[in-house]
N, C-alpha and C positions, 0 to 999 in steps of 0.2 A: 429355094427360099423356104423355110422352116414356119409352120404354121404362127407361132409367135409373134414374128415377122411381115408374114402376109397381113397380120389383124391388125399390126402398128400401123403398118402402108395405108390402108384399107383405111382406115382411123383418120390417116394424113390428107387421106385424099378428101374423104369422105369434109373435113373438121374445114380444110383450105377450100374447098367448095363453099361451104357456109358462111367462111368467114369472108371470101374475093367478091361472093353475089349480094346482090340488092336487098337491102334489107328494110322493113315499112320505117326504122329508125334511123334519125339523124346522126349522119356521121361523127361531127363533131359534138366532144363532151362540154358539158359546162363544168368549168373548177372545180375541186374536189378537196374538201379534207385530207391530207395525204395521212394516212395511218401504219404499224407494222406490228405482224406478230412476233411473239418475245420468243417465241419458240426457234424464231429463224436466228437469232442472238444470245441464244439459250446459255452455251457456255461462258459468254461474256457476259450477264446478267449474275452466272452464280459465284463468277469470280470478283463483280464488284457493280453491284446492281446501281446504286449512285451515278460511277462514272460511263456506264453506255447507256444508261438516260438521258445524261448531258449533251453526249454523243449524238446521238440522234434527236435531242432534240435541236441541236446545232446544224445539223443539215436537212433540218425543215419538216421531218414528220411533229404532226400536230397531237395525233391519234393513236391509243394501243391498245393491242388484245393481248390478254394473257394469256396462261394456259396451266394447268396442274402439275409445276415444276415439285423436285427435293423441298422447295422452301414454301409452297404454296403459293396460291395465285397472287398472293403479296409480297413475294418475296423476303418474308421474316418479317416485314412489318404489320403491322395493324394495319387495315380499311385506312383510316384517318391517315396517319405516316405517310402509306404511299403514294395514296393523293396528295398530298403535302411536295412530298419529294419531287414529282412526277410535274406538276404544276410549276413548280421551280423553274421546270428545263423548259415551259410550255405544251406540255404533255398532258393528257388525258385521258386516261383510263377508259375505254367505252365498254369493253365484253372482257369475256372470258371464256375459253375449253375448259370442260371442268374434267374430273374423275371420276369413275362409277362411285358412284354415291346412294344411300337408300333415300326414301323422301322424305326421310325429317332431316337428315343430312344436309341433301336438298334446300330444304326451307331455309335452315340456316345457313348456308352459304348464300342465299337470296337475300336475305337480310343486310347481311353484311354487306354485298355488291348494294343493295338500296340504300345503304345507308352514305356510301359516298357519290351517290349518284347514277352506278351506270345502267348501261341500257340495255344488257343481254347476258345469258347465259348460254352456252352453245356447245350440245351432246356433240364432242368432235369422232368417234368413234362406235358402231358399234359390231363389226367384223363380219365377216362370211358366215350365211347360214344355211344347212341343208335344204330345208323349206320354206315356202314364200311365206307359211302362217306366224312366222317370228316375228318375220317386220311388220306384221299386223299386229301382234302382243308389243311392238314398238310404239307403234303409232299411238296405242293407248296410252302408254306410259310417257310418253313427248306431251301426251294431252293433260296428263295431268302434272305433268311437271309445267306446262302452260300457265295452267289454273294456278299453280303457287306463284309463277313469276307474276302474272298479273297481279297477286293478292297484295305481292311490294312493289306494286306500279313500274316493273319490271318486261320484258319480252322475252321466250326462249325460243333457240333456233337450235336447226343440226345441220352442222357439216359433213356431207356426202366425199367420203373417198372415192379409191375406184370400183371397189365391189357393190357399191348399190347401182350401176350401170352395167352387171354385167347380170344378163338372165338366171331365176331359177324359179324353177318349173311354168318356164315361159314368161313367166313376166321379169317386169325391172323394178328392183325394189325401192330404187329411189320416187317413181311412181306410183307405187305401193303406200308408202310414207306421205305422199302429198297427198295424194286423193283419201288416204284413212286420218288424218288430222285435221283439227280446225283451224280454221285459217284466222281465225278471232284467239289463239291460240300460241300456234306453232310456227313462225317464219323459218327459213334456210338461206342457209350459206354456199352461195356458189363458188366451188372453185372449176375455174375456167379451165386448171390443166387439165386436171382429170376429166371433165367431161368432153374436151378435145379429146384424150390420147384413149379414150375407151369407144371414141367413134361418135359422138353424140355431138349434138344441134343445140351451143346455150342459147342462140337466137330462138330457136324453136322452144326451148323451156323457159324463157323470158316471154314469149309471146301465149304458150299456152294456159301459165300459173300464174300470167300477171302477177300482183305485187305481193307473191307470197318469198321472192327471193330481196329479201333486204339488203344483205349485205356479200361480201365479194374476196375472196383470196384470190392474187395478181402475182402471177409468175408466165412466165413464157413456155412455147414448146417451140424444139430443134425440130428441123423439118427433117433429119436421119438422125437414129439413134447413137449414143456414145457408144463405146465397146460393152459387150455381152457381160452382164453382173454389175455394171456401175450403178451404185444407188441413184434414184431419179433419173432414169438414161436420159429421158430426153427433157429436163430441164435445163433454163439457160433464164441470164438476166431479161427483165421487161425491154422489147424492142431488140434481141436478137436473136429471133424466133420468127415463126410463121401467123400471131395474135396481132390483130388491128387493137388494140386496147382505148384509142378515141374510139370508137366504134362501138367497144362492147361496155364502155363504161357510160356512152349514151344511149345504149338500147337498158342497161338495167338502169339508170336514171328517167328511163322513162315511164318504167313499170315502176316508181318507187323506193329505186334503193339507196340507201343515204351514207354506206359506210363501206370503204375501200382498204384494204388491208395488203400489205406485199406480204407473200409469205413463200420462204425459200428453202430448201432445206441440201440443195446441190451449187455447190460456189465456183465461180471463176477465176476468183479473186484470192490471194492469200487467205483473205478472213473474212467470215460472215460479215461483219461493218463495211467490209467495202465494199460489198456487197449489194449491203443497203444502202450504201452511196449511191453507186450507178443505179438503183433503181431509180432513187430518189431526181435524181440528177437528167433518168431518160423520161422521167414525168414535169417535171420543169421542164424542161425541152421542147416537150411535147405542148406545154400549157396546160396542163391537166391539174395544175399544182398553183 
């Protein structure tokens, strides 16, 4: 077994311990806004953003996050339009991943999201760093890009891939980034695979940072990995996987969190839509929806 290997096992075991054992949260979720990010329907958005809004909004998502496509977080349209359009289908624009931006960039794109309503903006990247002292030059900068989103009655968050879970110079950056941010400020986005498949506890990070995690990206994890180089090896649809998701979407409902998002980027299916079918489909099911 090839060290890679051992850390994924290790990760497995470590993630299905946490997720089989007793947790002080109630099993069962209360219903849920069902939401998805565009990023998981990316190429069917830039080939005809209209018709897989229809789409999805047809098969019961309520909610959507964007993210800083070719055509921008509107897709070609103004703020107004795509709300327009998006509402049509029963859809609602909540957040957005934005792009590195500077902070007057910043501002204005804050405006714009305030101006049709929504509720976040949310740093989805900021990569591997030599030293721990960067995610601290991070933190300041989450902080004040805080202070702008407040200023349009606004919230910002960051989404954690895999590398703020993985040490450097002993710590975990993703810890780093909580504890040096205001919590009157800065909320996060949890995605649940990754903090599964790098070995970590989101019980444990829902119960220590209380309601600093708002919101939630829902994909599953394979309990063995696909073949060596497949993108996302070990993603799979919600519910064919080793994730209790009643489970984890009432331990973060109990700390606070009000927005659930599918986000996939490895399919089973022909096409990302069906995709987002079967999630949709294993959340009804489940009654989560």
């Amino acid at each position: 077994m090839n060290r890679r290997n051992f850390l994924y096992n290790t990760a497995m075991l470590t993630a299905a311990s946490a997720i089989a054992g007793k947790s002080a949260f109630a099993e069962a979720a209360t219903a849920i806004t069902p939401g998805i990010q565009l990023y998981m329907v990316k190429e069917d958005m830039a080939r005809d953003a209209a018709g897989t809004l229809k789409q999805l909004g047809a098969m019961g998502y309520r909610q959507l996050e964007s993210y800083g496509s070719d055509k921008g977080i509107f897709w070609g349209y103004t703020p107004a339009e795509f709300k327009k359009l998006a509402a049509g289908y029963g859809l609602t624009l909540v957040s957005t991943h934005y792009n590195p931006c500077t902070l007057a960039e910043f501002d204005q794109l804050a405006g714009q999201a305030a101006s049709i309503g929504m509720k976040y903006l949310i740093c989805p990247w900021l990569g591997p760093q030599p030293h721990i002292d960067a995610f601290k030059h991070f933190a300041d900068d989450f902080n004040k890009r805080g202070a702008i989103c407040k200023k349009h009655g606004l919230r910002f968050g960051y989404h954690p891939h895999d590398y703020p879970y993985k040490p450097v110079d002993g710590q975990l950056p993703v810890n780093v980034l909580l504890d040096h941010t205001d919590p009157a400020l800065v909320d996060f986005q949890l995605d649940v695979y990754y903090t599964v498949t790098e070995g970590q506890d989101p019980y444990a990070y829902l119960k220590k940072y209380g309601n600093r995690f708002k919101l939630m990206h829902m994909r599953d994890v394979l309990k063995q990995r696909l073949p060596k180089g497949s993108e996302e090896e070990s993603a799979c649809d919600m519910g064919q996987g080793i994730l209790n998701f009643p489970k984890l979407i009432a331990a973060g409902q109990a700390v606070g969190m009000h927005y659930f998002f599918v986000e996939q980027s490895r399919f089973y299916h022909e096409t990302p839509l069906q995709s987002a079918k079967a999630n949709i489909s294993y959340m009804q099911k489940m009654r989560l929806v």
